[in-house]
N, C-alpha and C positions, 0 to 999 in steps of 0.2 A: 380560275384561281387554283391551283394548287393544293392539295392536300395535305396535311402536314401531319406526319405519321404516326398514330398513337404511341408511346413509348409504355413498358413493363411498367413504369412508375404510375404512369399517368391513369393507367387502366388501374390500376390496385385502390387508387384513391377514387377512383369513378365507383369500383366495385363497391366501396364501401360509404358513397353518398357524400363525402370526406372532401371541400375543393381542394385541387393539388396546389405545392408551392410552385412557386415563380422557378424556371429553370436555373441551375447556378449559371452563372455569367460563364463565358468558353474564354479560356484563359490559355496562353502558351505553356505546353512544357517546361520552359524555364521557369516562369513563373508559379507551377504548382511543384513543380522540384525546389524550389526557396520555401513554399512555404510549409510541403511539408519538411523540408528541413528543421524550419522554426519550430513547428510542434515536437519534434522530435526531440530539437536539443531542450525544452523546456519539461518535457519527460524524461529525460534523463539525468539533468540537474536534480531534480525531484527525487530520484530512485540514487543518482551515485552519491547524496550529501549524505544519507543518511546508512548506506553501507559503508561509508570513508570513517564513518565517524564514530564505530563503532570500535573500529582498530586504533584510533587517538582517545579514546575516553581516558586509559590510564594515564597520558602525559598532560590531558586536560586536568587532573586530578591531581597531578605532580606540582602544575602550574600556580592554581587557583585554589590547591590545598582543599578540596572537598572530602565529601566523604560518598559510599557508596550510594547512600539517596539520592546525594544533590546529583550524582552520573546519571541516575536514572529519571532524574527530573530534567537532564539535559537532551534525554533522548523524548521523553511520554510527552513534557513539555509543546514538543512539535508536534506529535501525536494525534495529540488531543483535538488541538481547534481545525487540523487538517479532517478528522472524521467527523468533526461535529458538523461542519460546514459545507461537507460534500451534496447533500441533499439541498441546503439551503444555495448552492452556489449553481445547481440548474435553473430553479426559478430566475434568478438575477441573472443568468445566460440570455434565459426565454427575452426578456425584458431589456435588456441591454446590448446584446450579442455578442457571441459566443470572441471574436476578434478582440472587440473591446475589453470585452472581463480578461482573455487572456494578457492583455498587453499591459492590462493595468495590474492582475496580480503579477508579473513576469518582473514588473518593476518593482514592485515591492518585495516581492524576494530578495532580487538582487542589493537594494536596499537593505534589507536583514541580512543578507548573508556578510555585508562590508560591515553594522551594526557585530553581529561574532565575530568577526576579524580583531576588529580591534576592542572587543569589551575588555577593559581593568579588570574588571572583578567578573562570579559566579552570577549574582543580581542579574548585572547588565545583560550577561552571555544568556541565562534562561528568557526575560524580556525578548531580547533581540528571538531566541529561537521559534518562541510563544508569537513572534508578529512572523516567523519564517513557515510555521505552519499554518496561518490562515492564511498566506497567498499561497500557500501551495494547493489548500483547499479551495481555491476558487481558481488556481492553474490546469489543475487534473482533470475533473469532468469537464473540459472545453478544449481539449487536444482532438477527442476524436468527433468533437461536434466539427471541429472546422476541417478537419479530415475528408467527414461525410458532403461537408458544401463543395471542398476544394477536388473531390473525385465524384461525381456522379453517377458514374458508370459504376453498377456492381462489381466487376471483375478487376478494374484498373482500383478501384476503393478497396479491395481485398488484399490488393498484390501489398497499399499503401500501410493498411493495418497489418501486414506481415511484417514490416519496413519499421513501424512503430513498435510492436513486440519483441521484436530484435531488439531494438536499441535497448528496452529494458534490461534485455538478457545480458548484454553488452557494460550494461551501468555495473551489474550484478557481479561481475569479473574486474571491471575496474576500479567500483571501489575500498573493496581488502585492498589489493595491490597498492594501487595507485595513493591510496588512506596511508599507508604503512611506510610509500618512498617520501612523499609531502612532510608527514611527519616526520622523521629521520633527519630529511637535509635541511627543512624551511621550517619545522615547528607546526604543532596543530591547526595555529591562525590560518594555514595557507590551503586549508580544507576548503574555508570558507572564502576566502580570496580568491579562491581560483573562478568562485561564481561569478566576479564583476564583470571581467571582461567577455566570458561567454553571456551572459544574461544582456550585456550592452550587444552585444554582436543579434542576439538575437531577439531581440526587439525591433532593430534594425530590419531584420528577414522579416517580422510578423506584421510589421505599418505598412514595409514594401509591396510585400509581397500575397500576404494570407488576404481571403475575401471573406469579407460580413458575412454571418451565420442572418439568417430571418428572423426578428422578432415578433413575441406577441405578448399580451398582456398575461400575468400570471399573477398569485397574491402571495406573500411568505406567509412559512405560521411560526411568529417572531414566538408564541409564549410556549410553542412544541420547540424551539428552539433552545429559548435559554434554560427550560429545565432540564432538557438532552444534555447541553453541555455542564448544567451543577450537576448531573446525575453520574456522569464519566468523571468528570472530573474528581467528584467526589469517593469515587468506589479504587481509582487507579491511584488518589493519595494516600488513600486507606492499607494498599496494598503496599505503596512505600514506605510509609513512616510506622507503619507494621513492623515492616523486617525490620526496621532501625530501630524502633524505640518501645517494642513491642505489642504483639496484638489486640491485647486486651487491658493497654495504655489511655488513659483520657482520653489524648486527641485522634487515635485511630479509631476510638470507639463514636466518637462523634461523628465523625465523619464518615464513619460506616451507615450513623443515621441519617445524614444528611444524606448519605445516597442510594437509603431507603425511598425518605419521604420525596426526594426530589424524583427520585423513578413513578412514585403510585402519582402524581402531578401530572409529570410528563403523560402518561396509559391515561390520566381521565382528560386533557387535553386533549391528547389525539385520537380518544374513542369522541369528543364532544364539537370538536373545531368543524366546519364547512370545508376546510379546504387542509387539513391533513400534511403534514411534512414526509408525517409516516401512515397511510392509511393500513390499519390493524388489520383488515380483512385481507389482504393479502397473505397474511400468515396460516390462512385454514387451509392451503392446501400445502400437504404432508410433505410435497416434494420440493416444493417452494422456501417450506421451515427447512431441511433439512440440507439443501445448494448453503442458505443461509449461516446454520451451524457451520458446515464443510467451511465454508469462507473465513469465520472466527475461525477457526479448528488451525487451517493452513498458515494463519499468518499468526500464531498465539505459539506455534511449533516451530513453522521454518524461521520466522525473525527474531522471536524470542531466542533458539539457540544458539544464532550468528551473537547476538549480542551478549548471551549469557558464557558461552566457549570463549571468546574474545576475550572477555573480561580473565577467565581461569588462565588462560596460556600467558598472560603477560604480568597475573599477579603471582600465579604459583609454578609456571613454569621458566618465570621471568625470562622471555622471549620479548626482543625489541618490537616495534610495532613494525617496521620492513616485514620480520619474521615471521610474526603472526598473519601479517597478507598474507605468504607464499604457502602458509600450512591450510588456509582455505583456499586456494586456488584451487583445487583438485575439486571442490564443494560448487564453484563459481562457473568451473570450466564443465562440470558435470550437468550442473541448471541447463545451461544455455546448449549444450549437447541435448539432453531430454527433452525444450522447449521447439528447438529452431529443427531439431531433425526427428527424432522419436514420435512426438508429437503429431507434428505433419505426417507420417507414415501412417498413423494409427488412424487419424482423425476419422477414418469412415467405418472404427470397429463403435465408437459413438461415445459420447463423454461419460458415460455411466463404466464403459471398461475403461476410460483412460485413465478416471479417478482413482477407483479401488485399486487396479494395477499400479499406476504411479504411489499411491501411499501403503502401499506394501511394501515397495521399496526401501520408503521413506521411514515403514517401520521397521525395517531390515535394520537399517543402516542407522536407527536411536538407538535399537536394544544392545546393537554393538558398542555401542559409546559409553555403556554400561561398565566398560573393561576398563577405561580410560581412568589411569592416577597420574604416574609421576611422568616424565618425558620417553622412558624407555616403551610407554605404549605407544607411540605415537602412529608405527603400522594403525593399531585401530581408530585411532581420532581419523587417520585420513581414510582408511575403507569406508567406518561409517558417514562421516559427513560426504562423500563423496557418494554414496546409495542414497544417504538424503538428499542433497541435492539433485542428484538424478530423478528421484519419484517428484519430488516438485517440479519440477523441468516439468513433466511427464501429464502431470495432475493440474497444475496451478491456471494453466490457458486453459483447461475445457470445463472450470467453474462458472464463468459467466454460461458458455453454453447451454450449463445443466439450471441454473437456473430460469433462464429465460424461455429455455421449454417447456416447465413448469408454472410460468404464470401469462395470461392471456396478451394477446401479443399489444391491447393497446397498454397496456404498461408496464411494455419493456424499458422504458426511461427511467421508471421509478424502480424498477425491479434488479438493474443497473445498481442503482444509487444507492439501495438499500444493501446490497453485495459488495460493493465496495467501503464502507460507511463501516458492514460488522467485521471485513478484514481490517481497516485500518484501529477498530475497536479492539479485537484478537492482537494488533499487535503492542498497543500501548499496554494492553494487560498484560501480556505475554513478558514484556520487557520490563515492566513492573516487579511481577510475583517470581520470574525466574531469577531478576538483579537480586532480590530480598533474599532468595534461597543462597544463592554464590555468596552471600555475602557475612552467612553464618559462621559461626565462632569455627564449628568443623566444615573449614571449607568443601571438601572430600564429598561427607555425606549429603550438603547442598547439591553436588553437582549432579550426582546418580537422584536426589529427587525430582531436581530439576529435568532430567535426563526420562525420567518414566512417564514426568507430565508430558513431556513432549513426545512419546513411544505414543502415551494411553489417545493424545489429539489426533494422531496418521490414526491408531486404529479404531479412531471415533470416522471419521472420514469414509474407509473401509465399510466400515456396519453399517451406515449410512445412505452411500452409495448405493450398496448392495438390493438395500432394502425398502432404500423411496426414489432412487435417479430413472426416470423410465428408460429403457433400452430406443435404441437411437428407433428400431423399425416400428415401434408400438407409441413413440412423442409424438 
């Protein structure tokens, strides 16, 4: 008989006393080019609705006659139960697999996304958004799980997750643009509309084509769950009906306590529970806490500005929303320049210089935004967002690296989950507390504070980096 030749994989799990999984099934070419297509466009849905939409909020606001909170409750809204749900939507992977969950959040999206197309009112449209961000929370961590099934081979799995990173880059450039020409000729609805038919197409690709992720039994921890989400929820309305109806008003003051007590709940849960959503000890090492900050930090900065600028150019500079695209292009075009090429050049000075180097940039290009009033500056709106976006480019791919070198490799799943869970946390705050600033009687003086927060997050990043990321030859 034959010998059948140990593979890298198989020896790693031997190493480690660990049985290996069942090899993925050997699938054609075509067949792993459909599916990762499918993952692909369903990561990209994800990343271009919520940059489109960010360039339609004034005509949504025109529409549906809102006011600055309820914009920001159209955006956090989605937010919110997309990071509450990240952590709980691997267990339900483990358990279900990774094919399934995605095919059935893909549909439900696309479902919410025809739910905003046609909402009457403000109600229905945050509703429909509120169900648009839990299947995107249960879409997102299961892209590159079927990724990892559908490429085996490390090398051909790499080339795939370069294939995937793109497309975000991609999303990141089409959706100003693309947000701004929708708007313009079809009205905001058609942001949301455009979901149907790709989300139908690609469900199609993901029943046909994508293969079952492995199951195994796993348990939730439903009561580290819903005090996570009264806890966010709680602290990001605080932040909105703050700006709007003031700080130290009734109802922000309650609800500043409600996401008090519901955070010290959540901490004695998840210091008490068996089986942890977030287990706490993760957090002791220094370098671990501080990938973690950088992840809030990146997305509290870079989305919160897209969303906060957007808002300035089309309310005080009264620029149509076509116009407001083409003035972030430079910002869109510059990301995906810093991610798809900068990036990869760098990648073997090690993610600790890709960081502080990229968000230097990105603090280059805040403090110049500092300059920014009426239309005549507009030289500095595009230098600096365009260094901003460049240092993200540059930065924002080697934050999971830095993390995951930092915490032991059997829970890099969880270490994953917990990085992407405080970026999407960073940025419903982010879009929170900068909407509340832009939205101040002195528009002007909002922007420039809004403008230092986001300077002071790159140079938290920076210090950071600097001071706990370990250099790639001593990880």
């Amino acid at each position: 008989m034959t010998a059948v030749p140990e593979t890298s994989t198989s020896a790693a799990y031997r190493s480690t006393g660990v049985p290996a999984p069942p090899a993925a099934p050997v699938r054609s070419p075509r067949h792993t080019a459909f599916a990762l297509a499918a993952v692909c466009l369903g990561f990209f849905m994800i990343l271009l609705d919520g940059s489109a939409l960010n360039i339609a909020l004034p005509a949504i606001e025109r529409d549906v006659h809102g006011s600055m909170a309820a914009l920001q409750w159209v955006v956090t809204i989605y937010t919110i139960p997309l990071a509450s749900v990240l952590l709980t939507a691997g267990s339900i992977s483990d358990r279900w697999g990774a094919r399934r969950l995605f095919v059935f959040s893909l549909a439900g999206f696309t479902a919410a996304s025809l739910l905003c197309a046609v909402s009457p009112n403000l109600s229905v449209l945050v509703v429909a958004r509120f169900l648009q961000g839990i299947a995107a929370g249960g879409l997102l961590p299961t892209t590159l799980t079927i990724i990892a099934r559908t490429y085996p081979d490390p090398i051909e799995r790499a080339k795939a997750i370069t294939v995937w990173g793109a497309t975000g880059g991609l999303a990141l450039v089409a959706g100003p643009i693309g947000g701004g020409v929708l708007t313009e000729l079809l009205g905001w609805r058609s942001i949301f509309l455009i979901n149907v038919p790709v989300g139908l197409i690609t469900l199609y690709l993901a029943q046909r084509y994508a293969a079952e992720t492995l199951r195994r039994a796993s348990r939730p921890d439903l009561p580290g769950q819903l005090t996570g989400i009264a806890a966010l929820s709680a602290i990001v309305a605080y932040l909105i009906e703050g700006g709007s109806l003031g700080w130290a008003s009734p109802l922000p003051l309650s609800l500043l306590a409600l996401a008090a007590v519901a955070a010290a709940v959540f901490l004695v849960v998840e210091a008490r529970t068996s089986h942890p959503m977030l287990p706490l000890a993760v957090f002791r090492r220094a370098a671990f806490s501080a990938s973690i900050i950088n992840g809030f930090a990146f997305q509290f900065g870079g989305y919160g500005m897209q969303f906060m600028l957007a808002i300035y150019l089309q309310q005080q500079w009264g620029l149509s929303a076509e116009r407001t695209g083409l003035y972030f292009l430079p910002f869109s075009v510059a990301w995906v320049f810093g991610t798809i090429v900068l990036n990869r050049r760098l990648v073997h000075r090690g993610p600790r210089f890709l960081l502080w180097t990229g968000a230097l940039s990105s603090f280059i290009g805040a403090v110049l935004l500092l300059g920014v009033d009426d239309q005549g500056t507009w030289p500095l709106f595009v230098l600096g967002t365009a260094l901003a976006g460049l240092g993200c480019g540059v930065f924002s791919p080697s934050l999971n690296a830095a993390a995951l070198l930092a915490i032991d490799p059997a829970y890099a799943g969880l270490g994953s989950g917990v990085l992407n869970t405080a970026r999407q946390v960073g940025m419903a705050m982010g879009v929170a507390l900068l909407g509340s600033l832009i939205g101040m009687h002195d528009t002007l003086l909002g922007l420039r504070v809004s403008v230092v927060l986001v300077a002071l997050c790159f140079f938290a990043i920076i210090g950071l980096s600097v001071a706990y990321v370990p250099r790639k030859e001593t990880a």
